[in-house]
N, C-alpha and C positions, 0 to 999 in steps of 0.2 A: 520134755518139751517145755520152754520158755510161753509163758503169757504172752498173746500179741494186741499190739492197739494198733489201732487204725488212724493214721493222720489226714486228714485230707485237707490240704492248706496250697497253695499256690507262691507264698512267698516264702522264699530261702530260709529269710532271715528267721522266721518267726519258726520255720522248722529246727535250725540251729538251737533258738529259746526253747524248747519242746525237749527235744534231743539231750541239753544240759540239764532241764530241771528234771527229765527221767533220773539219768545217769549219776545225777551230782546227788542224787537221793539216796545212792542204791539199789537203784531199781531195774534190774537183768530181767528188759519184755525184750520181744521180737518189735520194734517198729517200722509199720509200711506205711510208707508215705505216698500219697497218690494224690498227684495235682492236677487233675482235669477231672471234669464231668463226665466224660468220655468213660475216664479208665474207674471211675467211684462209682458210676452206672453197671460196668461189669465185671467189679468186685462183689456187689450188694446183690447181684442178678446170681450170681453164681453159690450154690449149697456150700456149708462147709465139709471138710472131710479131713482125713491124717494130713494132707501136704497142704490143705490151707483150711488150717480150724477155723471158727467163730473165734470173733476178737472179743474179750473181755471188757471194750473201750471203745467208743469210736469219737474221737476231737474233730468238729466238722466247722471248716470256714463257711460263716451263711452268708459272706459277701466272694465268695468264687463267682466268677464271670457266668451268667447261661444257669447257675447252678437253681433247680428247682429244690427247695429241703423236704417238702411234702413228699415227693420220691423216696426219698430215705426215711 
């Protein structure tokens, strides 16, 4: 099973930048990307287990819309 990290970013483009500096590194993680408060609320809310481990990573936009970070 691949390493996973956690992206939580709202713009494309900056996911793109992420996305290449993983990859252009060499670097085979599992990345999930999740752009709303909404769905990073019930990510973080939810245990890990085999079909969604703990992420090794978590890259977090502190300027996401609504987004409280003291949550996280």
């Amino acid at each position: 099973m691949k390493a996973q990290i956690v992206l939580v970013e709202d713009n494309p483009g900056d996911v793109i930048l992420v996305k290449e500096a993983l990859y252009s590194r060499g670097l085979r993680v599992d990345l999930c990307v999740i752009d709303t408060e909404g769905q990073a609320d019930e990510f973080f809310s939810t245990p890990g287990d085999n079909e969604h481990p703990c992420p090794i990573l978590v890259l977090l936009d502190l300027n996401l819309p609504e987004l409280e970070p003291e949550k996280f």
